[in-house]
C-alpha positions in Angstrom: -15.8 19.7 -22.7 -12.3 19.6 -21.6 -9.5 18.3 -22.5 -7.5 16.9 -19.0 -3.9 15.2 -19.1 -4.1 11.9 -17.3 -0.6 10.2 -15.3 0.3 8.7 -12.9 3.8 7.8 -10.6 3.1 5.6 -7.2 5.3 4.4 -4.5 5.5 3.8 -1.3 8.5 4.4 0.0 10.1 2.6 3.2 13.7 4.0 4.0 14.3 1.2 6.0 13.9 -1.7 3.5 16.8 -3.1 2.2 15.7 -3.1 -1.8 15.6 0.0 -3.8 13.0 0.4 -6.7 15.0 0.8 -10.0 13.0 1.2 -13.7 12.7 -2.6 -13.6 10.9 -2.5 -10.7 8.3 -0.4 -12.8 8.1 -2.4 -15.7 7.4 -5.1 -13.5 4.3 -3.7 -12.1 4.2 -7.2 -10.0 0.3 -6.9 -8.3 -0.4 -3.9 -11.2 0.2 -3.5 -14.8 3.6 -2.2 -15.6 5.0 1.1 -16.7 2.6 2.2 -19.5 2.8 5.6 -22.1 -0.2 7.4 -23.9 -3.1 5.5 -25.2 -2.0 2.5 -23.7 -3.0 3.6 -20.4 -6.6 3.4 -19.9 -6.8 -0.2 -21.6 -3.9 -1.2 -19.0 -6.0 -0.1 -16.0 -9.5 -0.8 -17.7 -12.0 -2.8 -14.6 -9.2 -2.3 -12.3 -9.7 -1.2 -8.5 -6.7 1.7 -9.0 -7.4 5.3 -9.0 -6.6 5.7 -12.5 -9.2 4.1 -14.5 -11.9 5.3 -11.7 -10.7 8.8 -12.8 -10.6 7.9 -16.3 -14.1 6.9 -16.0 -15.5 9.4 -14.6 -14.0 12.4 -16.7 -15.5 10.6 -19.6 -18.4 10.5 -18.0 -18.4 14.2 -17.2 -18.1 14.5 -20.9 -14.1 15.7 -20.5 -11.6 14.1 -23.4 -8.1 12.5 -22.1 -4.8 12.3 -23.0 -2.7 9.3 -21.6 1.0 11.0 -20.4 2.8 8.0 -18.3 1.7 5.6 -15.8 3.7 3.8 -13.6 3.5 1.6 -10.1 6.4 -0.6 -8.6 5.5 -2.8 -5.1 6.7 -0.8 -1.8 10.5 -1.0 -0.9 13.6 1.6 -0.4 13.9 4.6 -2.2 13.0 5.1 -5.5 16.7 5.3 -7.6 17.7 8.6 -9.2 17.7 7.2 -13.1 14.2 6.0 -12.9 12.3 8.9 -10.9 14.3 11.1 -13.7 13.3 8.5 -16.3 9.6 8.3 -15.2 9.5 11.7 -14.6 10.9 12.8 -17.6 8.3 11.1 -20.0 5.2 12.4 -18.0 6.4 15.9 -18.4 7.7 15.4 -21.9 4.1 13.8 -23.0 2.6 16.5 -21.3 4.5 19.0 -23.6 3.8 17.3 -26.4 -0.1 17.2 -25.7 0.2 20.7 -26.7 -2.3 23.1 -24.1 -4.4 21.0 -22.0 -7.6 22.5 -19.7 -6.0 20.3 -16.4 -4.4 17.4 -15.3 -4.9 14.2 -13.3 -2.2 12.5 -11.1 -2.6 9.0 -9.9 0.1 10.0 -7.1 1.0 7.7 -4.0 2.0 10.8 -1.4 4.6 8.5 0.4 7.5 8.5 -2.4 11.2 9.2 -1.5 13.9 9.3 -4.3 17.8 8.7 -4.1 17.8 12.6 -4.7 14.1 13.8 -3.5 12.9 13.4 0.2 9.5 14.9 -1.3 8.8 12.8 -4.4 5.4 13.7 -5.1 6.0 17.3 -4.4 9.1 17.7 -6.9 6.7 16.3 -9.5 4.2 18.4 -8.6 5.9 21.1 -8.6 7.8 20.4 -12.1 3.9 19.9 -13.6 2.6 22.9 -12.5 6.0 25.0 -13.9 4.9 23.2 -17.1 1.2 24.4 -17.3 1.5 27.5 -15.4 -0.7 29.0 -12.4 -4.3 28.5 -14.1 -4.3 25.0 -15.2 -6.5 22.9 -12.5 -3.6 20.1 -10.9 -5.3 17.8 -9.2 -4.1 14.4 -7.3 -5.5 11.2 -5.8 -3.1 9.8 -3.2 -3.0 6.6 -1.1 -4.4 6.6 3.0 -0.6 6.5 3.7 0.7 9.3 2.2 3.1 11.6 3.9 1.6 15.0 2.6 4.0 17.5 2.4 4.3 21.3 2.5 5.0 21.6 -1.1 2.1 19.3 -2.4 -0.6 21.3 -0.6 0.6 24.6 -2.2 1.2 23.3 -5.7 -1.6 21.2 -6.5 -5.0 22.7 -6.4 -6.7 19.1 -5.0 -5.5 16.4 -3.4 -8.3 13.6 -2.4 -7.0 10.6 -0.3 -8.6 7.2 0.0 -10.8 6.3 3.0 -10.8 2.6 3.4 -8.0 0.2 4.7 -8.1 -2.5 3.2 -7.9 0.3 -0.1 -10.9 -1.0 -1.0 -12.2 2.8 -2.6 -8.8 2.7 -4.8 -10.8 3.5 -8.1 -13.7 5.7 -6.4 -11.3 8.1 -4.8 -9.6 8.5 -8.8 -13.3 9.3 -9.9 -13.7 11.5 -6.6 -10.7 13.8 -7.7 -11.8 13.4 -11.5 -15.6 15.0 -9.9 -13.0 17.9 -7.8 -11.4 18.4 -11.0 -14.6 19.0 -12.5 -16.0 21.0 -10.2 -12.5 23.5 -10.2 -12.7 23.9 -13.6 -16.8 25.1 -13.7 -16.2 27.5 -10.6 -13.3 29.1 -12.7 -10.7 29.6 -9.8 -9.1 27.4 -7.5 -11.2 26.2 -4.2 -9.9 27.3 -0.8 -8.1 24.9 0.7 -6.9 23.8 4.4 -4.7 21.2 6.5 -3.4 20.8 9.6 -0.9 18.0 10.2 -0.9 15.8 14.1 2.2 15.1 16.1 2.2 11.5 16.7 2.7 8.4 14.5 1.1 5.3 14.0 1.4 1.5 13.5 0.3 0.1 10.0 -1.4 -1.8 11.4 -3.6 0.4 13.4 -4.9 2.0 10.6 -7.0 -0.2 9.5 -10.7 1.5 8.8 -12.3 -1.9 9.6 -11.6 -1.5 13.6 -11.2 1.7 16.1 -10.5 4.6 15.9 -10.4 4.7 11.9 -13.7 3.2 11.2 -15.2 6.1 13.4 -12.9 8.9 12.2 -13.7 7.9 9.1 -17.3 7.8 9.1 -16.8 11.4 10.9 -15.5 12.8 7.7 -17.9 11.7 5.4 -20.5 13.6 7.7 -18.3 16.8 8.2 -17.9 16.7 4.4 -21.6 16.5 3.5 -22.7 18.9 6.5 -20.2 21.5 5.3 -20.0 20.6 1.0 -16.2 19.7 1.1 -13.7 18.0 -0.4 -12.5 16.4 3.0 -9.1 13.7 3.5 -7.1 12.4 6.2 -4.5 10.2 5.7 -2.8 8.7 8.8 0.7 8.7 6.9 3.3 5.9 6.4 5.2 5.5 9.4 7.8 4.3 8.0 9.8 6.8 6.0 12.5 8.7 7.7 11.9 12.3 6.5 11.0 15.8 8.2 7.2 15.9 6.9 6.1 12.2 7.9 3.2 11.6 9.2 -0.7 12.2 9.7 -2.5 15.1 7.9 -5.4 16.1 7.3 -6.9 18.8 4.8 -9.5 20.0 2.1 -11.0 22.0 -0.5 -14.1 23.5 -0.9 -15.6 27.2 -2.4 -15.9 28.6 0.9 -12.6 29.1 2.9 -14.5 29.5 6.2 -16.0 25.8 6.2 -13.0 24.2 4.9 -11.1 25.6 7.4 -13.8 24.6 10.2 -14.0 21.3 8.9 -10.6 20.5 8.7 -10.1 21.8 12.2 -12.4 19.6 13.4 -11.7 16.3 11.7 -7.9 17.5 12.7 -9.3 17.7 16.7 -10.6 14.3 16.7 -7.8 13.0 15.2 -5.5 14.6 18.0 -8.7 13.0 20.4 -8.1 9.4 18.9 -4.8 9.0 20.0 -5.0 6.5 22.4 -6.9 4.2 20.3 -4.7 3.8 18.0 -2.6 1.4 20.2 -2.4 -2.5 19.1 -1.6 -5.7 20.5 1.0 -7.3 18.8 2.0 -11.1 19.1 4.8 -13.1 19.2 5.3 -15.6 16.2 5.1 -18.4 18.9 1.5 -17.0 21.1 0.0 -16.6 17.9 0.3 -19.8 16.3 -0.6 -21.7 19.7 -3.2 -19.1 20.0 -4.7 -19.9 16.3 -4.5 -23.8 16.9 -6.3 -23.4 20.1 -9.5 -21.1 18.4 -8.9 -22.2 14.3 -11.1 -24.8 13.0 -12.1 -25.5 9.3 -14.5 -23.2 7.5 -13.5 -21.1 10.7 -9.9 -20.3 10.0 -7.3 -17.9 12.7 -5.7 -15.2 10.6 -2.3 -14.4 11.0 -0.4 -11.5 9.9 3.2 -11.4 9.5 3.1 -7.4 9.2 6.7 -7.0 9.7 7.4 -8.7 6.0 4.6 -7.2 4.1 5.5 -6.9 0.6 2.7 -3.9 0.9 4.7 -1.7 2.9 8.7 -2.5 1.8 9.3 -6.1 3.0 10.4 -8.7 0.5 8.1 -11.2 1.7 10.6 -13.9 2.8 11.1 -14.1 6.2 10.6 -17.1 7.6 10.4 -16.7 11.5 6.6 -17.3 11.7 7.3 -20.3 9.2 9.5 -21.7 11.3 7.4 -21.0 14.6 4.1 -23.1 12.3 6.5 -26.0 12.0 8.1 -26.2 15.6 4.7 -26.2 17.2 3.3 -28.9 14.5 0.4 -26.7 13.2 -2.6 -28.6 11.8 -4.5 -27.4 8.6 -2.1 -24.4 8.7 -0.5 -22.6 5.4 1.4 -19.7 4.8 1.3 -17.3 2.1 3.1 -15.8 -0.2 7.0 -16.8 0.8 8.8 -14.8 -2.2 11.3 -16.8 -3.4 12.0 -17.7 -6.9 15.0 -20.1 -6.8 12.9 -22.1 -4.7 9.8 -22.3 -7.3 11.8 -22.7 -10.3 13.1 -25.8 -7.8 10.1 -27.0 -7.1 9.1 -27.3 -10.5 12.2 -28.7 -11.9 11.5 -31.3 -8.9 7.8 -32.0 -10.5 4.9 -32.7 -8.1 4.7 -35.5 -5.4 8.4 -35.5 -5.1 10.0 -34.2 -2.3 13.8 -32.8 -1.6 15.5 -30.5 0.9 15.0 -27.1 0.1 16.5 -23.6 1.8 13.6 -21.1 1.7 13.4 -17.4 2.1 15.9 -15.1 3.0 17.0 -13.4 -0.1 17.2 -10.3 0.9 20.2 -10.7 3.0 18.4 -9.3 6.3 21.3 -9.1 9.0 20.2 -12.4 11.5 17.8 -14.1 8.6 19.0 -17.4 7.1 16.7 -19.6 5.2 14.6 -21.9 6.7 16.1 -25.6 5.5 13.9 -28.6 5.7 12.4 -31.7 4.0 9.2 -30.5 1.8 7.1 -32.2 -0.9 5.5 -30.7 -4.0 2.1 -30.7 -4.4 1.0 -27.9 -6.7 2.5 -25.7 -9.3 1.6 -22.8 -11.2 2.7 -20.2 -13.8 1.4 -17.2 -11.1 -0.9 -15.6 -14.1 -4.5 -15.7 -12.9 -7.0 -12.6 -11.9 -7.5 -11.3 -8.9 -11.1 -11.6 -7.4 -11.1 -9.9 -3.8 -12.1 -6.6 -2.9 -8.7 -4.5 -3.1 -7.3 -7.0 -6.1 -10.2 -7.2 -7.9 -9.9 -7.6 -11.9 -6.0 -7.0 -11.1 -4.5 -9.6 -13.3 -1.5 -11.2 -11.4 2.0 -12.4 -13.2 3.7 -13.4 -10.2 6.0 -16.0 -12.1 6.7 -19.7 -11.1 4.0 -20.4 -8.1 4.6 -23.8 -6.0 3.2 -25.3 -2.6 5.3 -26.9 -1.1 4.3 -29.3 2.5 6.5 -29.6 5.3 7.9 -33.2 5.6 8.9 -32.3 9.6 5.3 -31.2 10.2 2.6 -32.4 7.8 -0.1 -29.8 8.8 2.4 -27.2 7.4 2.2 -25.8 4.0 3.9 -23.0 2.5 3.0 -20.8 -0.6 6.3 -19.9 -3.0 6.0 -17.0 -5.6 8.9 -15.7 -8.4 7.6 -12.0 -8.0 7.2 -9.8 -4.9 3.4 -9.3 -3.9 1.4 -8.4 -0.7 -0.7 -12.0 0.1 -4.2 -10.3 0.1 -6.9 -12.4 -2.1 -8.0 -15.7 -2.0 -7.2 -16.4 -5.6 -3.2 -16.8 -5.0 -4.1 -19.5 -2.7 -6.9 -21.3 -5.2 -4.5 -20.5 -8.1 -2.4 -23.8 -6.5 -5.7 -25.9 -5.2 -5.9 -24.0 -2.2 -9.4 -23.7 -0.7 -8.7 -20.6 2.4 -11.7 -21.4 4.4 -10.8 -24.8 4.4 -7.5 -24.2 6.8 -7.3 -23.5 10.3 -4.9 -21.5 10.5 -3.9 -18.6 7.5 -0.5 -16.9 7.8 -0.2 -14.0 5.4 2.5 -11.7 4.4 0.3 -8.8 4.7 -0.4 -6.2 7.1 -4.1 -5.0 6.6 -4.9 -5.2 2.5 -5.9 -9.2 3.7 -8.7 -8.4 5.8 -10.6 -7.4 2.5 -11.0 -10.6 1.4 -10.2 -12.9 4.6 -11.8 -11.4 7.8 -15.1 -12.7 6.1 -14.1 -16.1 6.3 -11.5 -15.6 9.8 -12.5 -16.8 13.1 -10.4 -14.3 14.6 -7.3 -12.3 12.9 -4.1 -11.7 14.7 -1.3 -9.0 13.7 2.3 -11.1 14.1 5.8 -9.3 15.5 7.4 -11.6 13.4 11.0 -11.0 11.6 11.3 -8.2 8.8 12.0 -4.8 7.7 8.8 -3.1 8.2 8.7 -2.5 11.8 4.8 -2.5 13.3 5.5 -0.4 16.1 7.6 3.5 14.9 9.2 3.8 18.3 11.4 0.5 16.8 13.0 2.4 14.1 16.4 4.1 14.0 15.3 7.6 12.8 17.4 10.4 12.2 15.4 12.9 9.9 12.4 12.9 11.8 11.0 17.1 13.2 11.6 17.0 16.4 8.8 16.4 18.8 7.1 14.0 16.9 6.0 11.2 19.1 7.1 7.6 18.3 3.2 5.9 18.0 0.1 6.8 20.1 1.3 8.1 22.9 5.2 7.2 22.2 8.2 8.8 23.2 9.7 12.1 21.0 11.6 12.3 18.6 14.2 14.3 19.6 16.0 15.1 16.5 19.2 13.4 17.4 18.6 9.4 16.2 17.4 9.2 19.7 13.8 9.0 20.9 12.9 10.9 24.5 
């Protein structure tokens, strides 16, 4: 039995959003539980789909004792400020001090994490950890599909396991998959051998999805390399949306045998490189793809939307309202939209009371150069305190505080309603909708502020689901970004231009 120190610090990082995450933004937690310390850990992420308690879990059941350090999660956005990475920071590596000599530690790590002061979050931490336990302590990581992985976390940490499903679906099985490489470090009594190779193109969010082409096959690739060859295998396509040297796709592993991980990662890493031109996507204007979704929606048959470029899930604020407006210029029928973040608008609404209507000014609080809120004539009909559970596949047993909920209907186009939440949240299970008498496979048309999480819980129930250039921060397509820290020669999307290394692409 050993005794393994368990933490965790996740963000996703988009350089080009225009909110930073302070310590509130931890203690928030929004779609997770907020910043926790020690014991108070496990019960926090108990029957949750996150890493953590799927690695807690399974080092029990390996028979391994725990000690809780820090835990903490804040939604995607701009860098993470100086005063709480230090803050954060600073309590998992003082808890991990004061749990006196431990036999290894778990990380439930993001990979995609850029401070005010650290273009390598992750690896700083990493690196601080393994000055604090020394060279023979086993330091192992579970990290997101989008991480960035850097240089410096491949040489500190002796594991790093990624997850292999988009919709994150495997969130909790890949924490018990690094728990079961932590394990298996500590019985062979030396590090494993370890690999990577990074690509040189980027990709669209959107086109990672491991539901479609070429994921779901490079994917399912892995798992058989892995098994054929008795690896720790992991690609992660990266999160094109941070502006530092080392973005991008990797892949890499770990195994007792340096031949086959190095084999195996070369090959996964060749088919990769292969895929390239799969990875490109069609992307609709707001306009085609609402007159597209009232053509082919229908009830109990519902047309998909999403408005990717406003995902709360990858640094948007989730209130843009240009595919809003495009539902209630074309007069959509049996159409809502999901979840518009905007608090002064809820608390409105329910100062207002259901039934009653008034002219309202929605979205835009993030002060987006070109956005102005949407204004309009809209009536009441549900409201809600936001605190429910979440019952999809990548929410599931997550329980939501999203704050004053309303939905409001569109006087100017009847068919029209819109979702309102107090607290920023990618829209991605069915429950925020019921949680205000929403029935999703009721509707013909769906709009989410989501980029791929959604299709967990909605492709079952969508006709057909369509990926929305709509207004917002989080750009679908890389070669749309002003980037200025890029390497050079990194192409701009499957088969985009170069990045040059001057702010301009080739």
């Amino acid at each position: 039995m050993a005794l393994i120190a368990v933490g965790g610090f996740q963000h996703e990082t988009n350089t080009f959003a225009p909110t930073r995450a302070d310590y509130r933004a931890f203690e928030a937690g929004a779609g997770r539980p907020g910043i926790q310390f020690g014991a108070a850990i496990a019960g926090a992420v108990a029957g949750a789909n996150l890493p953590a308690a799927g690695a807690i879990d399974a080092l029990h059941a390996l028979g391994h004792r725990t000690v809780g350090l820090a835990w903490a999660s804040a939604t995607p956005s701009a860098q993470v400020t100086q005063d709480a990475y230090e803050r954060i920071a600073g309590e998992i590596l003082q808890r991990l001090a004061a749990a006196g000599p431990v036999d290894g530690v778990y990380l439930d790590l993001h990979g995609a994490m850029v401070a005010e002061h650290y273009e390598d979050g992750e690896g700083e931490l990493l690196a601080r950890v393994r000055a604090a336990v020394g060279e023979r302590i086993p330091v192992v990581a579970s990290l997101d599909l989008h991480a960035n992985v850097t240089r410096a976390m491949l040489a500190v940490a002796d594991g790093l396991v990624a997850y292999r499903s988009y919709p994150h679906v495997d969130m909790a099985e890949t924490g018990a998959r690094a728990a079961r490489l932590l394990d298996a470090t500590l019985k062979l009594g030396r590090p494993m051998a370890k690999a990577s190779q990074t690509l040189d193109y980027l990709t669209s969010i959107p086109s990672q999805c491991t539901f479609i082409e070429p994921c779901k096959g490079l994917y399912q690739s892995l798992a058989r390399i892995e098994r054929q060859l008795g690896l720790w295998l992991s690609f992660t396509p990266g999160f094109p949306m941070a502006d530092i040297a080392e973005c991008g796709m990797a892949v890499f592993g770990y195994g007792a045998d340096a031949a086959k991980v190095k084999a195996g990662v070369a090959r996964l890493a060749g088919e990769v490189a292969a895929a390239e031109r799969d990875f490109a996507l069609e992307l609709l204007a707001p306009e085609d793809a609402v007159r597209r979704a009232m053509q082919r929606g229908a009830p109990g048959a519902p047309v998909v939307l999403a408005d990717t470029q406003d995902n709360p899930g990858a640094g948007g604020n989730g209130d843009t309202t240009g595919l809003l407006a495009a539902m209630i210029r074309l007069r959509a029928e049996d159409a809502v939209l999901g979840m518009l973040i905007d608090a002064p608008s809820a608390r409105a609404a329910h100062a207002l009371g259901r039934g009653n209507s008034a002219r309202f000014a929605l979205g835009a609080i993030s002060g987006l150069p070109g956005h102005v809120p949407l204004a309009g004539e809209f009536t009441v009909e549900a409201l809600g305190d936001g605190e429910f559970t979440g019952t999809g596949p990548f929410y599931r047993g997550i329980r939501m505080q999203l704050g004053a909920m309303a939905l409001l209907r569109s006087r100017e186009a009847p068919g029209v309603r819109v979702l309102l939440a107090s607290k920023k949240c990618q829209t991605a299970d069915q429950e925020m909708f019921r949680h205000l008498g929403v029935e999703p496979k009721t509707q013909r048309l769906i709009a989410l502020k989501s980029s791929v999480h959604f299709r967990a819980d909605f492709q079952p129930i969508a006709r057909e689901v369509l990926v929305v250039r709509a207004p917002g921060p989080a750009l679908a397509d890389p070669a749309d970004f002003r980037w200025t820290r890029l390497r050079p020669g990194l192409r701009l999307g499957a088969l985009g231009p170069a990045f040059k290394g001057t702010g301009e692409q080739a």
